[in-house]
C-alpha positions in Angstrom: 36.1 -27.7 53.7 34.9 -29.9 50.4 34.2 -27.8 47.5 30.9 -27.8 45.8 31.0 -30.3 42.8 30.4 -28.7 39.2 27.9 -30.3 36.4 27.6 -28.7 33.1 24.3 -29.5 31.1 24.3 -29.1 27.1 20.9 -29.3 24.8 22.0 -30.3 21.9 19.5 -30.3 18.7 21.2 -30.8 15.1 24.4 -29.2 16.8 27.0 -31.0 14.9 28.8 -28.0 13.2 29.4 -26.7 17.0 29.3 -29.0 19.4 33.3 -30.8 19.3 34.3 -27.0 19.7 31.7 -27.0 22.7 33.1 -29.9 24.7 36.7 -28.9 23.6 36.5 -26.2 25.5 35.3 -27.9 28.4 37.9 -30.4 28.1 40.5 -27.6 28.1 39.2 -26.0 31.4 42.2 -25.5 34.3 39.5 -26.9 36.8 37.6 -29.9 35.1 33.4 -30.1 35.6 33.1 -32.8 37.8 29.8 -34.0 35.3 29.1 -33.0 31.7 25.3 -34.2 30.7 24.7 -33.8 26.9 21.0 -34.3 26.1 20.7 -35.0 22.6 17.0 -33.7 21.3 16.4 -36.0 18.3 19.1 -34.7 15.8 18.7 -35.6 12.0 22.6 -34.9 12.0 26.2 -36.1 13.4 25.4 -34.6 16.8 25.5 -37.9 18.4 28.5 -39.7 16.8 30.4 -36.4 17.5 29.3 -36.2 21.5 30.0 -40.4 22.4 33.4 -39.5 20.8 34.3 -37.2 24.0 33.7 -39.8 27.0 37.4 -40.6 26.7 38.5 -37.6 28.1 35.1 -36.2 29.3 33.0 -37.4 32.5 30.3 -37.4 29.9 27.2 -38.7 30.3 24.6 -38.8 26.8 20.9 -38.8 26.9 19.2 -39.4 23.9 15.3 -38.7 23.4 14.0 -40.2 20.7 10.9 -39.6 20.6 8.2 -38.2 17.5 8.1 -34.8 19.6 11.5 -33.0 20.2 11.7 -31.9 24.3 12.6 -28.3 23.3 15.6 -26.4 24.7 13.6 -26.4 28.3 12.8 -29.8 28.2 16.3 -31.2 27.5 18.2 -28.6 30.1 15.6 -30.3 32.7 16.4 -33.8 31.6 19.8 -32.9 31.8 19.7 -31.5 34.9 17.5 -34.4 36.5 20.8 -36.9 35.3 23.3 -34.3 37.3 24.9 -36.0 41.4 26.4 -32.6 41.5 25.9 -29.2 43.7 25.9 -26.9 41.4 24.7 -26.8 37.7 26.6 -24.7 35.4 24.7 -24.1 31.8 26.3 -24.4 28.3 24.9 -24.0 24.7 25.7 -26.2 22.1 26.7 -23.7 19.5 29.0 -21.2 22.6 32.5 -21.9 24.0 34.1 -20.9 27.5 37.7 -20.2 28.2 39.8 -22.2 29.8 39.2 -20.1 33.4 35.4 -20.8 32.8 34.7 -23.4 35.6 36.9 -22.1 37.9 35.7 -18.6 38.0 32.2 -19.9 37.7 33.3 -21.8 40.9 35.0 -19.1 43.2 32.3 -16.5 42.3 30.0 -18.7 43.6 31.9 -20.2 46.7 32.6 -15.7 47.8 28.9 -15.0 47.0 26.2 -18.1 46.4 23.5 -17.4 44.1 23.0 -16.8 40.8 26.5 -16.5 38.5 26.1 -15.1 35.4 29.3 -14.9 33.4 30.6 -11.9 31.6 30.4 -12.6 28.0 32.3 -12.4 24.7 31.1 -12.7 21.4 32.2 -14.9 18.4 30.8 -15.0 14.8 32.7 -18.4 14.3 36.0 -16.6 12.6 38.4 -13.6 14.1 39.0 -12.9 17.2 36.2 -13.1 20.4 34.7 -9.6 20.9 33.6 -7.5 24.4 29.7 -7.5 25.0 28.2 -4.2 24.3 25.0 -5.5 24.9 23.0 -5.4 28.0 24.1 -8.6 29.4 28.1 -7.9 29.6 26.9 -5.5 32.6 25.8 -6.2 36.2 23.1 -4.3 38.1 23.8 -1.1 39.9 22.9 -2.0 43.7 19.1 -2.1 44.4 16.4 -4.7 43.9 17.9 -7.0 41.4 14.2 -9.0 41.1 12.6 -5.1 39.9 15.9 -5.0 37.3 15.5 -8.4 35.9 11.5 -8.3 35.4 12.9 -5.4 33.3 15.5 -7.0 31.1 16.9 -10.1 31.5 20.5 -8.9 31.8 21.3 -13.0 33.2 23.4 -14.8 30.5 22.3 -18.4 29.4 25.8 -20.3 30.7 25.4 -19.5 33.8 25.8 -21.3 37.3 23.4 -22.0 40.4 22.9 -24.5 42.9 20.9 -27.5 42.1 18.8 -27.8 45.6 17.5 -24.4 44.9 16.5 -24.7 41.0 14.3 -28.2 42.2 12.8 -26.3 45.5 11.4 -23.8 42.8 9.9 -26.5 40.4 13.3 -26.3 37.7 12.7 -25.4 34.0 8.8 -25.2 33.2 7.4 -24.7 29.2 7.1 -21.0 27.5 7.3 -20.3 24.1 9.9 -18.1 24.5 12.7 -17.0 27.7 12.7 -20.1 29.5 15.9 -19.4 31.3 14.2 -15.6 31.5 11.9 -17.5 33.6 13.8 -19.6 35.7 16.0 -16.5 36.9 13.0 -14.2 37.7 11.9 -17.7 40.4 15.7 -18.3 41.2 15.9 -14.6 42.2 12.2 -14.1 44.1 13.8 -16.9 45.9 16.6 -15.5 47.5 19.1 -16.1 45.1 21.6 -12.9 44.2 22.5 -12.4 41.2 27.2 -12.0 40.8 29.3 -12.0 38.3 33.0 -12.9 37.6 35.3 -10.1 37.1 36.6 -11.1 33.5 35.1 -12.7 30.9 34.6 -16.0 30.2 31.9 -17.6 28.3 31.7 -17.2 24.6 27.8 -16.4 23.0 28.3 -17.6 19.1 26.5 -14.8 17.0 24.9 -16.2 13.8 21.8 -15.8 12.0 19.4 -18.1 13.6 20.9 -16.4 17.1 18.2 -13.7 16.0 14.7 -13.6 15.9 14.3 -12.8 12.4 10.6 -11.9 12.1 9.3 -13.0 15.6 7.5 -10.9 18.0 10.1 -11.2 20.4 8.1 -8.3 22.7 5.0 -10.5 22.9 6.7 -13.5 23.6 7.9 -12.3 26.5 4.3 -11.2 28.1 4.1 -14.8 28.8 6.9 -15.1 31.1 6.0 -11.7 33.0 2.4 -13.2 32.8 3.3 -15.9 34.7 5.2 -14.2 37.3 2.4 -12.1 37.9 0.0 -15.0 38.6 2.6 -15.7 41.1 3.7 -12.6 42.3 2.9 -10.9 45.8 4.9 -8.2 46.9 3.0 -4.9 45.8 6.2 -3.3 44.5 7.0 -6.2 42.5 3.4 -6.6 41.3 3.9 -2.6 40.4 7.5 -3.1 38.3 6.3 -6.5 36.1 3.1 -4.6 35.0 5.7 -1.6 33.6 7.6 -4.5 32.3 4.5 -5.2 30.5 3.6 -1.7 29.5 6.9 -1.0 28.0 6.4 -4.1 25.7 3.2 -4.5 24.4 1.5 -1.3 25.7 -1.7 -1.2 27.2 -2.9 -4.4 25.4 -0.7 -5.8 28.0 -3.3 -5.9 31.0 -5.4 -7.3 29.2 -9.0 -6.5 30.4 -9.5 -3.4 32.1 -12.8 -2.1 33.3 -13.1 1.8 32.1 -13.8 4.0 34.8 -17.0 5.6 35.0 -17.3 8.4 37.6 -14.9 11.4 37.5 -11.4 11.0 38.4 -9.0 12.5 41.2 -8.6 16.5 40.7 -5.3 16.3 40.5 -5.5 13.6 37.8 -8.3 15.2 35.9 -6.1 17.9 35.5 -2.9 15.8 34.5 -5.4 14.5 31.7 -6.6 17.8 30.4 -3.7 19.2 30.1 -2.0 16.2 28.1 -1.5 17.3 24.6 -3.6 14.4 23.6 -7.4 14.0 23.8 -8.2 11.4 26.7 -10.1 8.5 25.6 -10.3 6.0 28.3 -9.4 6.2 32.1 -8.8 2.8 34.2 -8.4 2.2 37.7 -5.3 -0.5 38.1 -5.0 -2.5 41.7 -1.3 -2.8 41.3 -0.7 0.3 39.0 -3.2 3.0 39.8 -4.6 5.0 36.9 -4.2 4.0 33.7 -4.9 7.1 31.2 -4.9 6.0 27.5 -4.1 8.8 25.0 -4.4 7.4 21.2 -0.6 5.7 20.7 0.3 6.6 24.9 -0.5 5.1 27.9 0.5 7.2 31.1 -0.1 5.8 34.2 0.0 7.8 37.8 -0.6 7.8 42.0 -3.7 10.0 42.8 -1.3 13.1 43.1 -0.5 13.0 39.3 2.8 11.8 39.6 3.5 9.4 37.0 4.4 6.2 37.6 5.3 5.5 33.6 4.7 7.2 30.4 4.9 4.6 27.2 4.6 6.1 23.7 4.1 3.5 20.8 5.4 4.3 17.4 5.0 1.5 14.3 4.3 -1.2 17.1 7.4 -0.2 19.1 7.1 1.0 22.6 9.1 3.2 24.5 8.7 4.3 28.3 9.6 8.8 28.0 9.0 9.2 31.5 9.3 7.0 34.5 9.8 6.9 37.8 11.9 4.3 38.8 15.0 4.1 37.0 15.4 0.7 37.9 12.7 -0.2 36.0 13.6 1.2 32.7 13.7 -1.3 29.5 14.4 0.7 26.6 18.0 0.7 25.3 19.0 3.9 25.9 18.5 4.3 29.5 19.4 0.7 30.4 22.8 3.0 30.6 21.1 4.3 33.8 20.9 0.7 34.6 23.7 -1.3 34.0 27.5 -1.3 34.8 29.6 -1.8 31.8 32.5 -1.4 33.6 32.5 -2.9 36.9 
């Protein structure tokens, strides 16, 4: 039986501090990529110079886009991936490294259980040794509906691997201002596509400054990709969780317009109302949600029986779901330990 062939893509803007150690590490893998594409995004730097140097001992192909307007990070991953003849499209950063096991474990996750791989990660300041994950992403979902999971956290890391055919029957990498890989999982997975990891890690995520978004509103950036799932979206339960996944972000400014409710409600959530500790001061019927009860800095939203669905307190523009039903829905950090494996 032929194995599936293996492209790496790189977008690689002003990259020339990391970008030898990238392809190094490529060039030092036990199972060579059968492709590397570099796409080169109009660097003012040595990127260039740097990346032609590799074709010697890399199958290395580089695109350069000149142009006045840079393609962004989504816009050269899709060039690059348009340039791939290969199965299977395996993602790397300019600024991270894998281990030498990185396309081979990439590749025999995928051949026991096709889909979405997303590595286990280390992390690397650049000096001293590689570090575990303790973040989110170093786990994999407890067993239930992945898609519900990652409309709640993107808990998919960036270098990961999935089959070409499938990433161009969904339309590939499309323009948001923020998440674009966010994006592409949430249509890779409402496609079919499960989500696996490797058992060790193997992909290196460089921590620096700029890896952080120092004074960006990284909660409302992220409306736009659960926005534009929900344009999309059919399945009433899936409708349901990317509205919590909204909630739990940006609160009830989230859902935008919403016609107050002007006869009286359900007993049962009349009485959930007036006995909240907080004055009620609107009350909205949602077609996905059900009733949306605004209290000053909460929303809490339930079924006609009172039972809450989710319960989001905001504090100094933070918000944070106290209550919900579904615990595969939770975002907030504490109980994504409810959520996530960090062992297995």
């Amino acid at each position: 039986m032929s194995r599936n062939t293996v492209g790496v893509v790189i977008a690689a803007m002003n990259s020339a501090a990391f970008i030898d150690q990238a392809l190094g590490s490529l060039a030092m893998q036990t199972t060579l990529a059968d492709q590397v594409v570099v796409v080169d995004d109009n660097s003012g730097d040595d990127t260039v110079r740097l990346v032609e140097r590799w074709r010697a001992i890399l199958p290395l192909t580089l695109l350069r886009n000149h142009g006045p307007r840079r393609l962004g990070v989504w816009g050269a991953r899709r060039a690059a991936i348009e340039a791939l003849e290969t199965d299977l499209v395996l993602q790397l950063d300019g600024d991270d490294v894998v281990l030498p096991h990185h396309v081979a474990a990439m590749s025999e996750t995928y051949a026991a259980a096709p889909g979405l791989i997303s590595p286990r990660p280390l992390t690397w300041t650049g000096q001293g040794p590689f570090r575990p994950a303790t973040y989110t992403k170093g786990g994999l979902p407890v067993p239930g509906d992945q898609l519900i999971q990652l409309l709640a956290q993107n808990y998919v890391v960036v270098g990961s691997l999935f089959a070409r055919e499938l990433y161009e029957r969904i339309g590939g990498y499309r323009h948001v201002a923020y998440g674009e890989e966010w994006d592409l999982w949430l249509r890779l997975v409402a496609a079919g596509a499960r989500v696996s990891k490797p058992d060790e890690p193997s992909y290196v995520y460089r921590v620096r400054a700029s890896s952080y978004a120092g004074g960006f509103a990284r909660n409302e950036a992220e409306t736009e990709v659960l926005n534009r799932f929900l344009e999309e979206a059919e399945h009433p339960v899936h409708r349901l969780a990317v509205k919590v996944a909204l909630l739990q972000r940006t609160g009830l400014a989230a859902l935008g317009a919403l016609t107050p409710v002007s006869g009286p409600l359900p007993e049962p959530v009349r009485a959930f109302a007036a006995g909240h500790e907080r004055p009620l001061t609107r009350a909205y019927r949602d077609q996905d949600l059900g009733w949306v009860l605004a209290f000053d800095s909460e929303v809490a939203v339930t079924d006609d029986h009172a039972r809450v669905i989710v319960h989001v307190v905001e504090k100094d523009g933070n918000y944070e779901a106290v209550e919900i039903a579904d615990p595969l829905m939770r975002r907030d950090a504490s109980s994504l330990r409810d959520v996530l494996r960090g062992e297995r």
